[in-house]
mmCIF file of the C-alpha atoms, coordinates in Angstrom:
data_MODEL
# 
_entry.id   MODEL 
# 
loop_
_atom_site.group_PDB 
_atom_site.id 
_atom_site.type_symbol 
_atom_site.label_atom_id 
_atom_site.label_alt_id 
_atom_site.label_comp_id 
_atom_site.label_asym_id 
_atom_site.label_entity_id 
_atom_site.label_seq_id 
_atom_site.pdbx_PDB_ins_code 
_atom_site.Cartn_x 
_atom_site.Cartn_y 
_atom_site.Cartn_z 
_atom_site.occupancy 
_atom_site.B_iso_or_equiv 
_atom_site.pdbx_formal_charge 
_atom_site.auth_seq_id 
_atom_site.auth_comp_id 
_atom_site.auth_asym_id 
_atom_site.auth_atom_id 
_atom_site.pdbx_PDB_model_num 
ATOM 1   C CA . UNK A 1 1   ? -31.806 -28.451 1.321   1.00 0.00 ? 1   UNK A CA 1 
ATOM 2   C CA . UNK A 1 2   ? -29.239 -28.633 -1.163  1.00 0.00 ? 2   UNK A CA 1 
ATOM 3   C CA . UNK A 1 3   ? -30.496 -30.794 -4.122  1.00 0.00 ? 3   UNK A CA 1 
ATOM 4   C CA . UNK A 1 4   ? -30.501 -27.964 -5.791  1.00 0.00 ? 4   UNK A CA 1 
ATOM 5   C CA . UNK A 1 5   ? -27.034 -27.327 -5.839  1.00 0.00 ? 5   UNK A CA 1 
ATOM 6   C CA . UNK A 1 6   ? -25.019 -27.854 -8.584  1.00 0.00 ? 6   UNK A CA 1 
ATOM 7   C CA . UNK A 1 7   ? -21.750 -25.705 -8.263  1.00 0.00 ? 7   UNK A CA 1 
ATOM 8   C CA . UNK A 1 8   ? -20.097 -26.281 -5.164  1.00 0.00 ? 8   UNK A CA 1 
ATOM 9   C CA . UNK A 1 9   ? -17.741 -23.205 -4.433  1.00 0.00 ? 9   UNK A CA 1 
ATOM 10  C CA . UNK A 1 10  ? -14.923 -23.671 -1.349  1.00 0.00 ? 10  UNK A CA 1 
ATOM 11  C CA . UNK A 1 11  ? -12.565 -20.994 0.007   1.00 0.00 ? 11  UNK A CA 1 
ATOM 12  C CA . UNK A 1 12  ? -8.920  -22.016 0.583   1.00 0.00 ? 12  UNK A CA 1 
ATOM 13  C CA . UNK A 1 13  ? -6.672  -20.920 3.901   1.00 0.00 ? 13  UNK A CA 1 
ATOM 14  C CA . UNK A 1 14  ? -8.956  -21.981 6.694   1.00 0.00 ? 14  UNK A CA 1 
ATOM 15  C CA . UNK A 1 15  ? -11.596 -23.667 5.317   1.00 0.00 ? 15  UNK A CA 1 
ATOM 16  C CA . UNK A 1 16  ? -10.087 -26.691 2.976   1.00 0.00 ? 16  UNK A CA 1 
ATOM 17  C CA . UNK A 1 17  ? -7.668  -27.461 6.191   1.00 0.00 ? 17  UNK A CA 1 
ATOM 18  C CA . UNK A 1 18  ? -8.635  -26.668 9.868   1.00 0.00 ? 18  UNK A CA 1 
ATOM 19  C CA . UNK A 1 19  ? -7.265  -22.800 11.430  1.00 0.00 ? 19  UNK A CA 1 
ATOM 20  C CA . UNK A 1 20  ? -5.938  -25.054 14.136  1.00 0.00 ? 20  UNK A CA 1 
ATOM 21  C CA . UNK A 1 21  ? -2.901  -26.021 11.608  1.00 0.00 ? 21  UNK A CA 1 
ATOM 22  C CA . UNK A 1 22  ? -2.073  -22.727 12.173  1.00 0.00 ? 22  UNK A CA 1 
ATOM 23  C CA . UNK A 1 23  ? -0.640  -21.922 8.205   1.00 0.00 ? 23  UNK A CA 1 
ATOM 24  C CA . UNK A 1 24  ? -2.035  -18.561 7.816   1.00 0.00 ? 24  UNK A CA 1 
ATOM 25  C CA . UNK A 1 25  ? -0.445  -17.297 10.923  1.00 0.00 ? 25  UNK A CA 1 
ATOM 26  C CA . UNK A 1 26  ? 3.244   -18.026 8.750   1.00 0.00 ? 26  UNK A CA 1 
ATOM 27  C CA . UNK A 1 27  ? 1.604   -16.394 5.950   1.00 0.00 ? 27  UNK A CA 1 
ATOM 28  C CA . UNK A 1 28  ? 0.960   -13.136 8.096   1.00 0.00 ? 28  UNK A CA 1 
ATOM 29  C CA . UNK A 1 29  ? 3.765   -12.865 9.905   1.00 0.00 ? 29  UNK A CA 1 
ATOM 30  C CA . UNK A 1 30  ? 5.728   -13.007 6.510   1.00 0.00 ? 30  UNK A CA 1 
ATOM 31  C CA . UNK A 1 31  ? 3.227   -9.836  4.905   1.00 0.00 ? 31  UNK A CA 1 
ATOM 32  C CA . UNK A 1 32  ? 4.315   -8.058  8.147   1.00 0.00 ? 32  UNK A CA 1 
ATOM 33  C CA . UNK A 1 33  ? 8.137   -8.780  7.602   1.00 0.00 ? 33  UNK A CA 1 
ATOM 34  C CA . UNK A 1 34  ? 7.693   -7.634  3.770   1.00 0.00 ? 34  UNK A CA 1 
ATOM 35  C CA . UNK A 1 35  ? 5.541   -4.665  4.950   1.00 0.00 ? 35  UNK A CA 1 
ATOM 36  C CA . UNK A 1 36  ? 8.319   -3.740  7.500   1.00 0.00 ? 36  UNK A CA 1 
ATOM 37  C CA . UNK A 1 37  ? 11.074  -4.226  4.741   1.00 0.00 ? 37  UNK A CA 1 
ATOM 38  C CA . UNK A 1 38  ? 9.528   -1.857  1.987   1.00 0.00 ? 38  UNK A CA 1 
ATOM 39  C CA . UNK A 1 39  ? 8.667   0.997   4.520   1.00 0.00 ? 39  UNK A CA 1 
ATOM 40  C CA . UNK A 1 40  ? 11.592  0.279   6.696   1.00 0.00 ? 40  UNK A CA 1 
ATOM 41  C CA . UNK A 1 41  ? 9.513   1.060   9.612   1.00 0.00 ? 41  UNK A CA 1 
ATOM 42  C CA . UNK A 1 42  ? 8.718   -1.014  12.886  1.00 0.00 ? 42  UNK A CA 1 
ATOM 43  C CA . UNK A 1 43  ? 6.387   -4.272  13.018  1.00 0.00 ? 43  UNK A CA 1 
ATOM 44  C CA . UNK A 1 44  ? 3.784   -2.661  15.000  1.00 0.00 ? 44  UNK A CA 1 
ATOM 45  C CA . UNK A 1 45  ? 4.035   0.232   11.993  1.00 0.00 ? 45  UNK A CA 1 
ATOM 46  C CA . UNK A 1 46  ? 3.976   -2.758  9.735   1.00 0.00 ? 46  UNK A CA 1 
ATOM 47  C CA . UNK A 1 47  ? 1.064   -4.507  11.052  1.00 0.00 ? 47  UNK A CA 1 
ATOM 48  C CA . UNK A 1 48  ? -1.115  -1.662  10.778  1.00 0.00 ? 48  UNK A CA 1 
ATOM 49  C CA . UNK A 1 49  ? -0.946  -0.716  7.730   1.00 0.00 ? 49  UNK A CA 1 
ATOM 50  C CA . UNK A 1 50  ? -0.631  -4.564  7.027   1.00 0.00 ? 50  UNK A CA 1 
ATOM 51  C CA . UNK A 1 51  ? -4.559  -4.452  9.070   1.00 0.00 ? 51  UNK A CA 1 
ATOM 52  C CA . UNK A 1 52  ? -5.408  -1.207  7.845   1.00 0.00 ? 52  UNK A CA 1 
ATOM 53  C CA . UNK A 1 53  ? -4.947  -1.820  4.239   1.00 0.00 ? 53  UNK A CA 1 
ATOM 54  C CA . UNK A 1 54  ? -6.782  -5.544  4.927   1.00 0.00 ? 54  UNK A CA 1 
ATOM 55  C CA . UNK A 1 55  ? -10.128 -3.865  5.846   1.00 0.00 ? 55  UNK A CA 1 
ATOM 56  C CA . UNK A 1 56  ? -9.696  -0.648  3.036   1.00 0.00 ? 56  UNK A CA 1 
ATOM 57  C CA . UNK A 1 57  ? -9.128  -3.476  0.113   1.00 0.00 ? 57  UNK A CA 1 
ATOM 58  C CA . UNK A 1 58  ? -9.716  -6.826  1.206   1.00 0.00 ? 58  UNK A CA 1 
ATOM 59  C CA . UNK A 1 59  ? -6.487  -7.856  1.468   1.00 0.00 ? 59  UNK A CA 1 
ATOM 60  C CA . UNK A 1 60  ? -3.194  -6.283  2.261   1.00 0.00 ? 60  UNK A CA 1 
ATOM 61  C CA . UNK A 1 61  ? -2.165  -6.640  -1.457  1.00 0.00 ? 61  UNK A CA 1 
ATOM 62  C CA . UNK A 1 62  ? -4.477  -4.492  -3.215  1.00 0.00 ? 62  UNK A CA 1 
ATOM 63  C CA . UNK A 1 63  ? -3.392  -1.731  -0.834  1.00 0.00 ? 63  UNK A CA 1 
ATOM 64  C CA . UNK A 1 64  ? 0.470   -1.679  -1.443  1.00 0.00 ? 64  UNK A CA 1 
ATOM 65  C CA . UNK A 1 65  ? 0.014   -1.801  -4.786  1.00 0.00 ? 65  UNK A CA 1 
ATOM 66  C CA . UNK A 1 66  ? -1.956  1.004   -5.169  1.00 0.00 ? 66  UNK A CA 1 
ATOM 67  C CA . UNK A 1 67  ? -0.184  3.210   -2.316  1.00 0.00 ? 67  UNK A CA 1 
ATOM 68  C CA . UNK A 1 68  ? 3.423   1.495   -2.866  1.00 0.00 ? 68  UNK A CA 1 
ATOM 69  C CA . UNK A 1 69  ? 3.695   -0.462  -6.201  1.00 0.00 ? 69  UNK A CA 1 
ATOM 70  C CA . UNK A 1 70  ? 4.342   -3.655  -5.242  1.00 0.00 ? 70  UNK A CA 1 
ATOM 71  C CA . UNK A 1 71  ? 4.572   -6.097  -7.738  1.00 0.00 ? 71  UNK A CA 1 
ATOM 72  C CA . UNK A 1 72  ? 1.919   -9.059  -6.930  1.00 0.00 ? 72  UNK A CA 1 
ATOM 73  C CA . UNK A 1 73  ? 3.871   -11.537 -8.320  1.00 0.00 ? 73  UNK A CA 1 
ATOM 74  C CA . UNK A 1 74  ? 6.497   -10.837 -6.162  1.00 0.00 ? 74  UNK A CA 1 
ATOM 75  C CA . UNK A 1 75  ? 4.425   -9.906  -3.065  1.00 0.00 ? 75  UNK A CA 1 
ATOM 76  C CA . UNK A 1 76  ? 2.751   -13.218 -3.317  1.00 0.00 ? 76  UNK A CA 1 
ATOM 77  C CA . UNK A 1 77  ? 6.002   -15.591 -3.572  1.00 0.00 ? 77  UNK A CA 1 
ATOM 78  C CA . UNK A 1 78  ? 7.491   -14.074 -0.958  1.00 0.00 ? 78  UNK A CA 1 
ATOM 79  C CA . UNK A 1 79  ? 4.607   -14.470 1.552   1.00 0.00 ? 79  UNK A CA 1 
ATOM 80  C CA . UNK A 1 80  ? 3.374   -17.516 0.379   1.00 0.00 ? 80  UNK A CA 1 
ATOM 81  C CA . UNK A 1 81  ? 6.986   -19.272 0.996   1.00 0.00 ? 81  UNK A CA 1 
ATOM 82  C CA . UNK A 1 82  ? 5.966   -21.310 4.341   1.00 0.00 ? 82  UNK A CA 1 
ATOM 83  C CA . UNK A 1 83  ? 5.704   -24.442 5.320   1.00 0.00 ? 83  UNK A CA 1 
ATOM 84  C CA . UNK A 1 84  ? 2.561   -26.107 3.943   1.00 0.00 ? 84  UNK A CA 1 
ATOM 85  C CA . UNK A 1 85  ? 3.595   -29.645 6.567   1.00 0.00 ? 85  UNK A CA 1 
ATOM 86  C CA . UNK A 1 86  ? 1.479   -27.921 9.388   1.00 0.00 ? 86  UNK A CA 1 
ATOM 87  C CA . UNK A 1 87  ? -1.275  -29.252 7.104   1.00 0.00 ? 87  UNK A CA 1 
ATOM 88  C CA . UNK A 1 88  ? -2.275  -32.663 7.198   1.00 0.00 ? 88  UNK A CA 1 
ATOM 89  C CA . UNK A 1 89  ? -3.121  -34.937 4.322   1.00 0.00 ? 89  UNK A CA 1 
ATOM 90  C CA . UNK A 1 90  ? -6.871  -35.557 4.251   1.00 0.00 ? 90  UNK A CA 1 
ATOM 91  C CA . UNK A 1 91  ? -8.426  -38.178 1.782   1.00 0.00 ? 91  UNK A CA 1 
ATOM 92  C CA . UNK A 1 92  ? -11.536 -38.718 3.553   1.00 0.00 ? 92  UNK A CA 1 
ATOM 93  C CA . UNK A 1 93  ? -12.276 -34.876 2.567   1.00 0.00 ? 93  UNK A CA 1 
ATOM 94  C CA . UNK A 1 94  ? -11.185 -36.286 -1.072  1.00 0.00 ? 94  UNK A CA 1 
ATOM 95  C CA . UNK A 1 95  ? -13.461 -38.515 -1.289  1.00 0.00 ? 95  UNK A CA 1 
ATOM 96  C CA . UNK A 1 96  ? -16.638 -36.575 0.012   1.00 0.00 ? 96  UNK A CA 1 
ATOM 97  C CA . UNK A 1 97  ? -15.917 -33.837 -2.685  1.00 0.00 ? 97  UNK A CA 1 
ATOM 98  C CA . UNK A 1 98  ? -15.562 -36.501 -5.313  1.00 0.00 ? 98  UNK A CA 1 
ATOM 99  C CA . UNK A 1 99  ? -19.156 -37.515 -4.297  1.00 0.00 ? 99  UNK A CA 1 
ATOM 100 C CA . UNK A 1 100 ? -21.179 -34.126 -4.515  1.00 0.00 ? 100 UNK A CA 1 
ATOM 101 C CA . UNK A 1 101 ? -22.857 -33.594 -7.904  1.00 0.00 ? 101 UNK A CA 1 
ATOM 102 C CA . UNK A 1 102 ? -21.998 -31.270 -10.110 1.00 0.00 ? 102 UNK A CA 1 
ATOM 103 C CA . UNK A 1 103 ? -18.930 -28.585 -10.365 1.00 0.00 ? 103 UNK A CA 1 
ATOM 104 C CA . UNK A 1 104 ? -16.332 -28.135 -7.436  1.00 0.00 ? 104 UNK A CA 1 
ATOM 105 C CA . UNK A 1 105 ? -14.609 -24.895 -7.581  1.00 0.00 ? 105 UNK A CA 1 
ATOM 106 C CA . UNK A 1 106 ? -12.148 -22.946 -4.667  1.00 0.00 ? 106 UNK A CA 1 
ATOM 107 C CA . UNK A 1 107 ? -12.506 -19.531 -4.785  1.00 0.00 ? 107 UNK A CA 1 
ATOM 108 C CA . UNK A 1 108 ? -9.379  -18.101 -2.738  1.00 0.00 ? 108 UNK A CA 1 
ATOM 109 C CA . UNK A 1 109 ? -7.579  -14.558 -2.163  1.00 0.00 ? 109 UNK A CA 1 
ATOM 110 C CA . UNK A 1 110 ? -4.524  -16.319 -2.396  1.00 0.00 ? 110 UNK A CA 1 
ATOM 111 C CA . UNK A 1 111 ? -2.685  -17.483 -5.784  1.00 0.00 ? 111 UNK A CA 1 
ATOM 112 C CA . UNK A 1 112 ? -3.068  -20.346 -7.791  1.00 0.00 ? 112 UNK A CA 1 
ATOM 113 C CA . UNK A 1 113 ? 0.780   -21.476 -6.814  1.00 0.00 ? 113 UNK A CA 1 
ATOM 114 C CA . UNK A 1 114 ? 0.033   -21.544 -3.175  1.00 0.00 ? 114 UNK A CA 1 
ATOM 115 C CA . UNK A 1 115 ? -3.235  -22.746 -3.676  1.00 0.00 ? 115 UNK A CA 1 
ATOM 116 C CA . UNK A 1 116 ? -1.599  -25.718 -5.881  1.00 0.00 ? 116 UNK A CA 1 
ATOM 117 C CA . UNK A 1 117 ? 0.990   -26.980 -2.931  1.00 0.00 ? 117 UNK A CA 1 
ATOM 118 C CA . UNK A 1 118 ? -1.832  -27.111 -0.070  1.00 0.00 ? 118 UNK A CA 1 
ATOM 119 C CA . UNK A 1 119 ? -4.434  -28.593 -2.726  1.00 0.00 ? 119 UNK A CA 1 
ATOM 120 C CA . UNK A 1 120 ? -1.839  -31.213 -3.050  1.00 0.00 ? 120 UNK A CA 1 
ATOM 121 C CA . UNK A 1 121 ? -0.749  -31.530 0.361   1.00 0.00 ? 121 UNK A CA 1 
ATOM 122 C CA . UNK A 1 122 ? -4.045  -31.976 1.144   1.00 0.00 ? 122 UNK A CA 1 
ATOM 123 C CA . UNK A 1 123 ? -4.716  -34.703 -1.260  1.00 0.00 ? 123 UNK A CA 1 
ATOM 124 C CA . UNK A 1 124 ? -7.226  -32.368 -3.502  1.00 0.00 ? 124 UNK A CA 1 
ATOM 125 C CA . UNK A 1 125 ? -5.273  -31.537 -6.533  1.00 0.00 ? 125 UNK A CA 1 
ATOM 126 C CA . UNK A 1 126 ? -7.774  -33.618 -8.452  1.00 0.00 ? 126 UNK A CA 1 
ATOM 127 C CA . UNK A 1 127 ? -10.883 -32.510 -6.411  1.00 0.00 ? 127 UNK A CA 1 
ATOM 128 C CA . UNK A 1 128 ? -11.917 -29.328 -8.244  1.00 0.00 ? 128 UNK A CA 1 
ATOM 129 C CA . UNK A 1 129 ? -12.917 -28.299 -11.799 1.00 0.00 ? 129 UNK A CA 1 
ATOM 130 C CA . UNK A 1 130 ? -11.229 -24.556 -11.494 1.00 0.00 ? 130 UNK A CA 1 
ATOM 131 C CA . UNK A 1 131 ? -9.354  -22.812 -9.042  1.00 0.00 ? 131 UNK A CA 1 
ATOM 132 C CA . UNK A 1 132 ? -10.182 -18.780 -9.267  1.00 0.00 ? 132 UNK A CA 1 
ATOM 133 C CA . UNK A 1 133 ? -7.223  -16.942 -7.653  1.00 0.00 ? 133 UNK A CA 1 
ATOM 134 C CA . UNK A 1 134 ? -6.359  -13.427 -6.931  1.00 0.00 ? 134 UNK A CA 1 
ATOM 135 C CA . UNK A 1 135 ? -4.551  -12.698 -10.456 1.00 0.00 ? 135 UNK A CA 1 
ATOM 136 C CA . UNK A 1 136 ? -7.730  -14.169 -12.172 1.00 0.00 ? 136 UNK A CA 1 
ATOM 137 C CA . UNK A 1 137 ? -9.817  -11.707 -9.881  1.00 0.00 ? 137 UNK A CA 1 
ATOM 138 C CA . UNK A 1 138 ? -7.587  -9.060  -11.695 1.00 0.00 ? 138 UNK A CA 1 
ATOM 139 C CA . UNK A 1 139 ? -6.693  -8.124  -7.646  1.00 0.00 ? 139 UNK A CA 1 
ATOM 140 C CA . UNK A 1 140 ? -10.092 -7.059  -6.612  1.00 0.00 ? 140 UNK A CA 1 
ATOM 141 C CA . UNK A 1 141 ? -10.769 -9.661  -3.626  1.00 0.00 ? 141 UNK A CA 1 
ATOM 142 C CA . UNK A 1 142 ? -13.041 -11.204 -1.732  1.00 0.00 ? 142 UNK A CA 1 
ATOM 143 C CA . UNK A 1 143 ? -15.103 -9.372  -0.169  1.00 0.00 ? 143 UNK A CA 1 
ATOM 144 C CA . UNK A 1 144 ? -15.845 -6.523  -2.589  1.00 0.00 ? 144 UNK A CA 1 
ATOM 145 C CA . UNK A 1 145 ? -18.793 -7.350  -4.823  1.00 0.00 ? 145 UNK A CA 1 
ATOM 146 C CA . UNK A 1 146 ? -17.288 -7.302  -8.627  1.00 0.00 ? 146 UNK A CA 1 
ATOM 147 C CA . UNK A 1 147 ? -14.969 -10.540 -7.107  1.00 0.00 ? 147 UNK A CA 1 
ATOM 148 C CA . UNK A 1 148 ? -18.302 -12.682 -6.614  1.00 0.00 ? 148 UNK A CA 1 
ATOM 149 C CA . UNK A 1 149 ? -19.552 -11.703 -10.141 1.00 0.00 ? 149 UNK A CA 1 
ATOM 150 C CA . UNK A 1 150 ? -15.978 -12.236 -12.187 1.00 0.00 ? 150 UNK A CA 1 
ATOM 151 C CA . UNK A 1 151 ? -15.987 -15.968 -10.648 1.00 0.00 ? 151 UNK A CA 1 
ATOM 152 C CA . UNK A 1 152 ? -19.751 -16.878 -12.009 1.00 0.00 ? 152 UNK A CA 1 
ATOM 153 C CA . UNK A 1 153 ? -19.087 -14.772 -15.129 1.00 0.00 ? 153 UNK A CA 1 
ATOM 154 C CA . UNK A 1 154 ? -15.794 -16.854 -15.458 1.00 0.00 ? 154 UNK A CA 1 
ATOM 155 C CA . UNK A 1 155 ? -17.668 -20.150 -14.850 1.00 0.00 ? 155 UNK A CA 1 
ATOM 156 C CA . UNK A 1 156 ? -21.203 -20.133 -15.809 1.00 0.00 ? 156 UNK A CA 1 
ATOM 157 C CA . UNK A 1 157 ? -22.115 -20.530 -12.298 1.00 0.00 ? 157 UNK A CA 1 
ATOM 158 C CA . UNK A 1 158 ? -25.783 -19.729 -11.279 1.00 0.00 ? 158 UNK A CA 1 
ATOM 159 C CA . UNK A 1 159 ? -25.482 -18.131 -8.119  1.00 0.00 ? 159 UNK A CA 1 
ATOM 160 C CA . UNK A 1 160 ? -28.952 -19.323 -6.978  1.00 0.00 ? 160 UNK A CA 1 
ATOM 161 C CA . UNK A 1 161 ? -27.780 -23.141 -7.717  1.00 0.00 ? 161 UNK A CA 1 
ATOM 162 C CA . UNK A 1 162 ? -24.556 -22.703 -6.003  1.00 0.00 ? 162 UNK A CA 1 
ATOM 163 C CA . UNK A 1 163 ? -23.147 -22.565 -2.223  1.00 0.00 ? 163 UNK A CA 1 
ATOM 164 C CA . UNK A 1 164 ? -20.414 -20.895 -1.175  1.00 0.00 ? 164 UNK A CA 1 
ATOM 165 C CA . UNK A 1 165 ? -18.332 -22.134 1.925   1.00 0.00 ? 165 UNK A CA 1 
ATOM 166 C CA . UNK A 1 166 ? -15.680 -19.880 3.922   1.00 0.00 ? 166 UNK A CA 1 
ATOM 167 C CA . UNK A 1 167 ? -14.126 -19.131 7.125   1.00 0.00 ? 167 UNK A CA 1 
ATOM 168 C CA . UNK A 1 168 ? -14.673 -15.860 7.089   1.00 0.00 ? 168 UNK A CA 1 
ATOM 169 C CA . UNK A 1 169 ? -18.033 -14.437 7.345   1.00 0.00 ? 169 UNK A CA 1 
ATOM 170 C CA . UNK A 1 170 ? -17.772 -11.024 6.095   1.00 0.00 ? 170 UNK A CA 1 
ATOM 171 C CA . UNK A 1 171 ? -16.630 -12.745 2.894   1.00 0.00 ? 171 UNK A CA 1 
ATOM 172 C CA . UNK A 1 172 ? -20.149 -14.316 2.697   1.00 0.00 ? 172 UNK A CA 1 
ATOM 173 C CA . UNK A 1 173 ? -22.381 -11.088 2.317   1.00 0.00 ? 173 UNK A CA 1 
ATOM 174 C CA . UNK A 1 174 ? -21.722 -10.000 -1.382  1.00 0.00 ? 174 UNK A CA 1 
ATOM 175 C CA . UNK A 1 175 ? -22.300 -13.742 -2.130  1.00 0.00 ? 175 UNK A CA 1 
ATOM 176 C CA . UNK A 1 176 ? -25.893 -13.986 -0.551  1.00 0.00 ? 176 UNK A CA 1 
ATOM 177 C CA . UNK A 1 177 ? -26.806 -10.797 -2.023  1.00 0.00 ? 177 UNK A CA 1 
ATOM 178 C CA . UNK A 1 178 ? -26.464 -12.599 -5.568  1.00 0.00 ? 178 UNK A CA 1 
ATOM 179 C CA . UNK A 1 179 ? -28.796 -15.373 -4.619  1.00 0.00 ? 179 UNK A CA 1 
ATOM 180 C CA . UNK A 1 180 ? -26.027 -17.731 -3.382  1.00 0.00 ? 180 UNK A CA 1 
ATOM 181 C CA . UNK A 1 181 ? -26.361 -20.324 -0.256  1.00 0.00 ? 181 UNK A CA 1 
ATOM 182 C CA . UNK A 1 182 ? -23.947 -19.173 2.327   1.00 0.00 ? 182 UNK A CA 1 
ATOM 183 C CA . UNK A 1 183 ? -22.030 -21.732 4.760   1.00 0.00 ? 183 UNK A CA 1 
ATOM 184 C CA . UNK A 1 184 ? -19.523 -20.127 7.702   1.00 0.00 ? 184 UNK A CA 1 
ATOM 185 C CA . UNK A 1 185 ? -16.896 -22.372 9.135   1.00 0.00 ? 185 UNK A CA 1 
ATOM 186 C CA . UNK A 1 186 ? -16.829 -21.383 12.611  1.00 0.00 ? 186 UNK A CA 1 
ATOM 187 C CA . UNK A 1 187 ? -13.744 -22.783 13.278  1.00 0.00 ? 187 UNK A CA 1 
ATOM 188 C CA . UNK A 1 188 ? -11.856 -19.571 14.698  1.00 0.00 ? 188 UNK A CA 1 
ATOM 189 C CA . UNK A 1 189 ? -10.375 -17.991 12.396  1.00 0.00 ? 189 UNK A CA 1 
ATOM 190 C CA . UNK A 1 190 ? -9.730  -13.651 11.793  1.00 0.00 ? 190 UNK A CA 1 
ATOM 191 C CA . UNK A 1 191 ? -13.053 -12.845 11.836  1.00 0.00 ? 191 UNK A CA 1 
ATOM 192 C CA . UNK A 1 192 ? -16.772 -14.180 12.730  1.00 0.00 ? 192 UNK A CA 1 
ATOM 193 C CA . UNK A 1 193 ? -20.010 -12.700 11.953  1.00 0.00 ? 193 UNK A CA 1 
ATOM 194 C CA . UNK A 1 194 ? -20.822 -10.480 15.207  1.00 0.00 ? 194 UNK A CA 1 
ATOM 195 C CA . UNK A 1 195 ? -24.406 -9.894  15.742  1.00 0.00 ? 195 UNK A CA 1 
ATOM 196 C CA . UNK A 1 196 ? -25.391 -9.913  11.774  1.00 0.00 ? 196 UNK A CA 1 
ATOM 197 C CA . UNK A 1 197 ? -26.422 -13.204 10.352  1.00 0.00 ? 197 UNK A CA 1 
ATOM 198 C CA . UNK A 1 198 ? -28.517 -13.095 7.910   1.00 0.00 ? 198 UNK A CA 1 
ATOM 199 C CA . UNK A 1 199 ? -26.088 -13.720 5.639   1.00 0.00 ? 199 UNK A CA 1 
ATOM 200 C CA . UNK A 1 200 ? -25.244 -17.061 6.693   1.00 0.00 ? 200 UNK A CA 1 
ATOM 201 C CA . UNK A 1 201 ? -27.400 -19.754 5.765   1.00 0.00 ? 201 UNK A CA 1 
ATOM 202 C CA . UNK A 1 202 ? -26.158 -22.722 7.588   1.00 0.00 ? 202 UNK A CA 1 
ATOM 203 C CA . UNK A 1 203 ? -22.957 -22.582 10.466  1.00 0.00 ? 203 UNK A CA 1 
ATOM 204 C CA . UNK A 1 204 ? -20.604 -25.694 10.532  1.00 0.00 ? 204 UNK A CA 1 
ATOM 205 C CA . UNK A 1 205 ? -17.958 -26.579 12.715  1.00 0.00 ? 205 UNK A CA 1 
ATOM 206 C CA . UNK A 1 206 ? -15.577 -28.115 9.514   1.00 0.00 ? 206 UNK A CA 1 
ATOM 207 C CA . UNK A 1 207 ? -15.671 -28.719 6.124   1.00 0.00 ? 207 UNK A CA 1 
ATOM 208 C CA . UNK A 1 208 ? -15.389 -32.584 6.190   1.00 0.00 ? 208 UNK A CA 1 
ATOM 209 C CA . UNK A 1 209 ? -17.991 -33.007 9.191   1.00 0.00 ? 209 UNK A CA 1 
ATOM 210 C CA . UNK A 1 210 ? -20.690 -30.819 7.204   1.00 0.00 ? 210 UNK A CA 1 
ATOM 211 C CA . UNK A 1 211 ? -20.141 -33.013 4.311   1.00 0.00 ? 211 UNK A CA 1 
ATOM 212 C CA . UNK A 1 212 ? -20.639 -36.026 5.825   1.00 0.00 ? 212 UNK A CA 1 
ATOM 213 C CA . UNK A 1 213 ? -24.186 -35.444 6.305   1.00 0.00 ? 213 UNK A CA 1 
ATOM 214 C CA . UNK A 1 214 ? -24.633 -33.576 2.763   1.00 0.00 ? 214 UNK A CA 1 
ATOM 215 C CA . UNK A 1 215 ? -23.067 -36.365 1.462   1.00 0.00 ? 215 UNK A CA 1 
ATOM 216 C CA . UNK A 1 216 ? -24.817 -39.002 2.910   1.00 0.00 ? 216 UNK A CA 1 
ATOM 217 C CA . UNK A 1 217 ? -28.771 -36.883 2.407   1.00 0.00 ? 217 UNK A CA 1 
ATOM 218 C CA . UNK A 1 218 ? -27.914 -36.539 -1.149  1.00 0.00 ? 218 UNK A CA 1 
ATOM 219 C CA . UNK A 1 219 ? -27.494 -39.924 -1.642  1.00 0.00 ? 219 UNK A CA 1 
ATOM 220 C CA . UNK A 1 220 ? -29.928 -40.861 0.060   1.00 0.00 ? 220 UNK A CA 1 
ATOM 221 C CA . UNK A 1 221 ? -32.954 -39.422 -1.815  1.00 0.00 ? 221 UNK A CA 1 
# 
């Protein structure tokens, strides 16, 4: 069921490493900190406009820059500075994405420097033929539908010949709606798919375990 496929597109936090690592939680308690810095309010005032801008934009940074003009560059350093050790090492997921044919990509609401240190912490720095971050997305995210169409544009990607893995299933709507094949990691993580599902083409417990068996039918035929 996935011969077809020749552009292989992974989200980042959550889905390249297990929720279980817990990384993202350091990442979000950080945006609250910031939040509760700039608007010298409370955390609980922090965290819901932190939420509250999350669900308006797609992410919390979209929203303070257009309500509080926050730099991004800045934004992003300071939330992303955690500790990427949580995460473990994983060559065995290496080597599986080194074995799919045709283009790897990771498609992430984070940016590229982030994305860099757990690519290499993982072991993937080599894995992937692009890495489409937030600045590239000129800070229209994941899920809003232009984001889905700036990363094929940017690519050449043929959303009908490509699948799209993430944690979080709301993410994976705009990208069936363009003809792509839609995998949820239901490993978790902020948000499942609630009753709706026919967005989701396939449900997997983990990245490496899923492609394990993709890897092995592929090769197989």
């Amino acid at each position: 069921m996935f011969d077809h496929i020749d552009s292989w597109i992974f989200d980042l936090d959550n889905t390249l490493y297990p929720a279980s690592a817990s990384l993202f939680p350091q990442i979000d308690k950080r945006m609250g900190a910031y939040i509760a810095r700039l608007l010298q309010c409370d955390p609980a005032e922090a965290y819901r406009v932190q939420k509250a801008f999350f669900h308006s934009h797609g992410m919390t940074l979209p929203g303070l820059m257009a309500e509080h003009g926050v730099d991004p560059h800045e934004f992003l350093a300071d939330v992303h500075d955690v500790d990427i050790d949580v995460v473990a090492p994983h060559p065995a997921l290496a080597d599986l994405i080194a074995r799919l044919p045709g283009r790897k990509f990771v498609f992430t609401n984070a940016d590229a420097p982030y994305a860099e240190r757990v690519l290499a912490r993982l072991g993937l720095s080599n894995s992937f033929d692009a890495l489409h971050d937030i600045h590239a997305l000129g800070y229209v995210p994941k899920p809003q539908v232009p984001a889905y169409a700036h990363m094929c544009a940017a690519y050449g990607i043929d959303p009908t010949r490509a699948v799209f893995v993430e944690d979080m299933a709301r993410n994976l709507g705009p990208a069936k709606a363009i003809g792509m094949t839609t995998v949820w990691i239901d490993n978790g993580s902020e948000q499942g798919p609630g009753d709706a599902r026919d967005h989701i083409d396939h449900i997997i417990p983990d990245v490496a375990t899923w492609l394990a068996v993709v890897v092995a039918s592929l090769e197989a035929e």
